[in-house]
N, C-alpha and C positions, 0 to 999 in steps of 0.2 A: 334329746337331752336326757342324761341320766339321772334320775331323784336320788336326792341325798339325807339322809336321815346323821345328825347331831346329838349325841348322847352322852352321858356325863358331863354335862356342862351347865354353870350355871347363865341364866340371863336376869337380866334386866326389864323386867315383863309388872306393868300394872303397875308403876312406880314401885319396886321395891325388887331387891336384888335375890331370886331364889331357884332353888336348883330345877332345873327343868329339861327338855327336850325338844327339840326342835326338826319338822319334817316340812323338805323343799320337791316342790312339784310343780313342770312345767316353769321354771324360772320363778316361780311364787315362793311365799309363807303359807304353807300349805296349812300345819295345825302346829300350836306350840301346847306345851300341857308338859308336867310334871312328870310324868311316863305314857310314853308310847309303844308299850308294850305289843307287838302286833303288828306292827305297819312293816309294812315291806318298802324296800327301796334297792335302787344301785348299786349306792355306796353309802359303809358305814364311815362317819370318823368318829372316833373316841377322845372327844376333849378331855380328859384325862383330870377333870375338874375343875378347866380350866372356863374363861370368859367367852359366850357368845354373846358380842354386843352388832349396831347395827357399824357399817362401813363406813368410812368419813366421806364428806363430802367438803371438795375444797375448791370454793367459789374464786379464788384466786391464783392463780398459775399464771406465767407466761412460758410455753412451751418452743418460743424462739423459733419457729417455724409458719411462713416460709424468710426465709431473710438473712438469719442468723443459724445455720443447722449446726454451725461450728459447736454452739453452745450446748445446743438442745434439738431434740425435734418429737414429732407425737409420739415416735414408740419408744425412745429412751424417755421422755418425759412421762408417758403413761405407764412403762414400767417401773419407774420408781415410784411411783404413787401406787399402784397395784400390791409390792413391796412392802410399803409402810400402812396399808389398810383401808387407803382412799378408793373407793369405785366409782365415783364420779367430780368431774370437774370441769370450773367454767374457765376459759381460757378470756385472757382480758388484748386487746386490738393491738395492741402497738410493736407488732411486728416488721415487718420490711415487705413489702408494704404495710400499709395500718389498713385493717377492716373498714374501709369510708365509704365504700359504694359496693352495686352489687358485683362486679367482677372481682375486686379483691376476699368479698363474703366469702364468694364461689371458689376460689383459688385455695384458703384456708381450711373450708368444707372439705373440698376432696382429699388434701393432703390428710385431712383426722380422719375421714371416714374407711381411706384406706390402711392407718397406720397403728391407731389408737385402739387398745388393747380393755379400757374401759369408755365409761358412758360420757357424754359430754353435753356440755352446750357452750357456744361460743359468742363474747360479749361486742356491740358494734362498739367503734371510735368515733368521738366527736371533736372535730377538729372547724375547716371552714366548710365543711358541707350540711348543714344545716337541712339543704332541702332533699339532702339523700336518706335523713335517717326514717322518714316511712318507711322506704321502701327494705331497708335494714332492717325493720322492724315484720316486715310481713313476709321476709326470707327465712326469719326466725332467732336472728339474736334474741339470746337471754334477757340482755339489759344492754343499759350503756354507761361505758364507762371502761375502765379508769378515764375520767376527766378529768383531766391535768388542773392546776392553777398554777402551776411552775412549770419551768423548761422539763423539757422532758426526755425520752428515749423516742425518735421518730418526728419530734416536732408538735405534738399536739398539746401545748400550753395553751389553756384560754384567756384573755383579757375579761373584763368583769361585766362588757356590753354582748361580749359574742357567750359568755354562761348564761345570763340571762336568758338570750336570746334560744339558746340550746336548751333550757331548763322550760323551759315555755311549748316547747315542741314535744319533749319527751312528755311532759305531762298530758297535754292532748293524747296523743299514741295513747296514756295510758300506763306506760313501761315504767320501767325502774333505772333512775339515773346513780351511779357511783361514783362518788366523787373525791380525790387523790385531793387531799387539803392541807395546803401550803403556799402563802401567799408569796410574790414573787419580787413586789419590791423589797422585802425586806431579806427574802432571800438573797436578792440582789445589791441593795444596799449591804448587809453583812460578807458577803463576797469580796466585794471591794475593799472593804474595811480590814480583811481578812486575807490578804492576795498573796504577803509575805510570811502566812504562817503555813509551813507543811507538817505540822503535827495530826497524825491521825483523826486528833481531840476536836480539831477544829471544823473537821468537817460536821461537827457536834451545834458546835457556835453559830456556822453557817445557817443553817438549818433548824434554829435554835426552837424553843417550846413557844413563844411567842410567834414566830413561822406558821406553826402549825394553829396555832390558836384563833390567830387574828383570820387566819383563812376557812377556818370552823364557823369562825361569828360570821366573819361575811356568804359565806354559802347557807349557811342557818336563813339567814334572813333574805337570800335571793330564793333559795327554796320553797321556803313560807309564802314568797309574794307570789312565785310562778304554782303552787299549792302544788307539788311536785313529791312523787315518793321517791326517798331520797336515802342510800346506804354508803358511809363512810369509808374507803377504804384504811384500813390498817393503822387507826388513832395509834399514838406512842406516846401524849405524854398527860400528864395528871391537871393542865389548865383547858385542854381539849374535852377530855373526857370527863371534866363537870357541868361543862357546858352542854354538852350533850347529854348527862345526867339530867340536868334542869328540864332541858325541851319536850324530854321525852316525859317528864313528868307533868309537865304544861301543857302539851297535848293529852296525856290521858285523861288532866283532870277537863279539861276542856271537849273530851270525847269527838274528838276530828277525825276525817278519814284518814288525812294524809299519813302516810308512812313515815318511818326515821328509825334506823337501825344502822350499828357499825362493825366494824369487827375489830381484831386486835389480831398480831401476827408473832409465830413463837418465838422469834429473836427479840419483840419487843415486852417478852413475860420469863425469857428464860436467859435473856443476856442484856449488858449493861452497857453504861460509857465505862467502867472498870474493865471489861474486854478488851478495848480499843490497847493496850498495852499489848496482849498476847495477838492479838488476830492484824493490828496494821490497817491495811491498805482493803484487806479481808473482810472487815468488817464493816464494809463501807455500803450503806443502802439509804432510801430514801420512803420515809423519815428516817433517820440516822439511830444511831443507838442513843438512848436518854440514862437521867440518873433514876437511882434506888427508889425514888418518892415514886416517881411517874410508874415502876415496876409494882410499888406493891399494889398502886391506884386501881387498877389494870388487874391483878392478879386478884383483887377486892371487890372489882368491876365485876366480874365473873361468877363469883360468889355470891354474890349481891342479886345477880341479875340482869343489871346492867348492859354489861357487855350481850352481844344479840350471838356471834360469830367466830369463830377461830380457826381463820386462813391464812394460809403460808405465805403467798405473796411469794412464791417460786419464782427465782430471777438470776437464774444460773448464767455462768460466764466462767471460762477457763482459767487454772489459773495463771498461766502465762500472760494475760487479758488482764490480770487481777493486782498483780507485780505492777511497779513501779512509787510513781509518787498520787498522793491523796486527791492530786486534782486530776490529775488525769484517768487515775483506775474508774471505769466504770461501777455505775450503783447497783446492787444486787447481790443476793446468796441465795443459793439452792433449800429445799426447804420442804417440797412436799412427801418425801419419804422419809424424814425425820417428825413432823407436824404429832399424828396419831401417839408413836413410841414417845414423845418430850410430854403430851397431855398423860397419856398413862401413866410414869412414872412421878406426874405432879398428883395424878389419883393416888395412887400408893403413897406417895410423901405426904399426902394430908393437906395441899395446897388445893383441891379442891374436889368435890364430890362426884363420883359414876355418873349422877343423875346430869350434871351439867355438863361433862365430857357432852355424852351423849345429844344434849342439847347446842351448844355451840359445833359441834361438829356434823350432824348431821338434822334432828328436827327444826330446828332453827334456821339453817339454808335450804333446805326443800321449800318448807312455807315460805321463806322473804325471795328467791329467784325462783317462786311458781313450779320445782323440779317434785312438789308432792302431785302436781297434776301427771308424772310421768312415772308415780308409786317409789318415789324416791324418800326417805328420811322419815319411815313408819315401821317402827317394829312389829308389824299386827298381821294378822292371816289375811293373804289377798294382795301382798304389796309386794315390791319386789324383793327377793331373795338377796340381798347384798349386804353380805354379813362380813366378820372377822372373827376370828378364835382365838384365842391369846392366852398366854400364860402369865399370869402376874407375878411369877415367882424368878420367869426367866428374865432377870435386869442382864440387860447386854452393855457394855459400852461402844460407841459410836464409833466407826471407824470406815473412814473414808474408802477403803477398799472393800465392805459390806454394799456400798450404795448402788446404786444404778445410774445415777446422772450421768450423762455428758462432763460436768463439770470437773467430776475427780476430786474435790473435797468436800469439805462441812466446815461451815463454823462451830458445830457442838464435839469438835475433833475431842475425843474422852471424857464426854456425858451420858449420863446414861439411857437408855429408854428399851421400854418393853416392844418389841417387834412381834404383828402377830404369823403363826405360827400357819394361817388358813387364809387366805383372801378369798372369798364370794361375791362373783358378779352376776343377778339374775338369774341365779343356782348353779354357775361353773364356775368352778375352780381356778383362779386365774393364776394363783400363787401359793405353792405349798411348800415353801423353801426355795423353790428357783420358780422361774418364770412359765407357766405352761399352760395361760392365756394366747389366744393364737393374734397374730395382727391382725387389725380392721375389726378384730369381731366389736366393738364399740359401738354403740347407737348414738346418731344426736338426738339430742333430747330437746327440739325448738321450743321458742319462747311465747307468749302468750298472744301476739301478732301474727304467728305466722300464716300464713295465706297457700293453697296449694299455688305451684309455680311450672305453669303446663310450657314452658318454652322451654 
């Protein structure tokens, strides 16, 4: 492996942003320091004054593989996120098959270990197997989850005796449950209420902030009973995310073990229900797009503190797939090689600070899915090398023939965002303008159960 020496550049190093230098050995953080005058290496690059910060890490993906390759699969999905700055990612179950026992683990395993171009871990599905998820657990899933509370992609909605019952298992294990929170009666009751509107809008209504809210409260309090670490996927709207303001305050003053952490997803901080005009049928994901309140909640969340997390919730689909009317188009947009460029250019616009980029994107998900035990989401000598380089000067606009997906568009079709210029994984270069990461070079990164498995 070639050591690479970073110069002119500045980082992000000991909470404050200052010009320095950075030398990578053996896949590490070798030394970082102000000038490195002396050190020999490989390969020079010349950040040209531009940003080394750390690589994102993005706990939420679906790479649609094995099942759906139409969409997606690990090495178009890992190259896009290699692209936009991400070096590692947790892939979430609900593929074709869904992750539920160990032959389907093992099926999905191989397919990234031969494919995937960065580092990964991959999350179990809890569905009616309840007494498989040990041993999911000792294969090496990250976590589990997404766990539905609404219908879903693949079938794994839970009723509120089998969460329980799943919330009670994960906690024993020890692991970390995510939980996709959206209550289904009332999804379902608004459905039907809602059967003769095909206005994009309405898949808004369906899926309304009370949807999400009432299914926040009831997972709150099934989690508290099963004393369960417990991270939210992808909150969207402003009655959710007080609620989990409150708890997490209630727990700290009450100093408990239990965990609670959520994320938030960039469609839900950088797009609206005012979208739903331009994008249609496009725009269509699950939670849906909310109004301006719930945006700046969320975008205040993160400033604040708040907010734990800022993952894509990748959920790519063609657009042929995408076409037609609102009930039928499937939920999803693509998302992880825009994520990094949308947060940058919210640095730069003053909507929020380097220091929590850096924190929602990367030290924030190492610590809460255990990937610092695998030297993931640490700027400091010793850990691993998975940087990025950026230019903050160079605003690009978005454009759907720039990406890598499967998918072939974006919903931020003529937004802008910084793209970085270098992707670093474990000190190679996976991305310097085009792709020249090799496939499979990827590691999994198992989760905090896992058991050697000599068969």
């Amino acid at each position: 492996m070639n050591d690479i020496l970073i110069k002119n550049t500045k980082v992000f190093y000991k909470n404050q942003l200052q010009p320095g230098e950075v030398l990578i050995d053996e896949g590490k953080i070798k030394k970082i320091a102000k000038n490195l005058k002396g050190e020999e290496a490989d390969i020079h690059i010349d950040a040209h004054g531009g940003l080394t910060i750390p690589a994102g890490i993005d706990v939420h993906v679906h790479f649609r593989e094995p099942g759906m390759t139409q969409k997606e699969d690990w090495y178009s999905g890992s190259c896009a996120a290699a692209a936009g700055g991400i070096g590692t990612v947790v892939e979430h179950p609900n593929t074709l098959p869904p992750v539920l026992d160990r032959k389907s683990f093992r099926e999905k395993f191989k397919l990234a270990n031969r494919k995937s171009i960065i580092d990964f871990g991959i999350n179990g599905g809890v569905g009616k197997n309840i007494e498989k998820l040990e041993s999911l657990w000792e294969l090496g899933v990250t976590a589990f989850g997404e766990i539905f509370m609404a219908e879903s992609t693949a079938g794994l909605g839970l009723d509120s005796e089998l969460l329980k019952e799943a919330l009670g298992t994960i906690q024993q294990l020890g692991a970390l449950a995510c939980v996709h929170a959206e209550d289904e009666n009332i999804r379902r009751d608004n459905e039907i209420l809602l059967k003769k509107d095909f206005t994009p809008q309405s898949h808004s209504r369906i899926r309304s902030n009370q949807c999400e809210a009432m299914a926040v409260k009831n997972a709150l309090e099934l989690s508290g009973l099963a004393s369960v670490n417990t991270h939210f996927c992808h909150i969207s709207t402003l009655e959710a995310f007080g609620q989990l303001k409150r708890e997490k305050y209630i727990l700290g003053k009450e100093d408990v073990s239990r965990h609670l952490s959520f994320e938030v997803a960039p469609h839900h901080l950088f797009l609206s229900d005012r979208d739903w005009e331009r994008l249609g049928t496009f725009g269509k994901m699950n939670p849906p797009l909310r109004n301006r309140q719930s945006v700046k909640a969320l975008v205040n969340g993160i400033n604040d503190g708040t907010v734990d997390v800022v993952a894509s919730d990748h959920a790519p689909h063609r657009e042929s797939e995408k076409e037609g009317d609102i009930k039928s188009a499937p939920s999803g947009v693509p998302g992880v090689e825009t994520l990094m460029p949308l947060m940058m250019v919210g640095v730069k616009r003053n909507l929020f600070p380097l220091k929590r980029l850096i924190e929602v994107t990367s030290s924030n998900p190492a610590r809460i899915f255990g990937l610092d035990n695998h030297g993931k989401g640490v700027f400091a000598e010793g850990y691993d090398a998975d940087l990025i380089i950026m230019d903050p000067g160079n605003v690009k606009s978005i454009n759907s023939n720039m990406l890598h997906s499967k998918a072939g568009w974006t919903p931020y079709e003529g937004m802008k965002g910084i793209f970085p210029e270098y992707t670093i994984s474990r000190g190679e270069i996976i991305w310097d303008g085009d792709i020249v990461g090799r496939r499979g070079r990827g590691n999994f990164l198992p989760g905090g159960g896992s058991v050697k498995d000599d068969e």
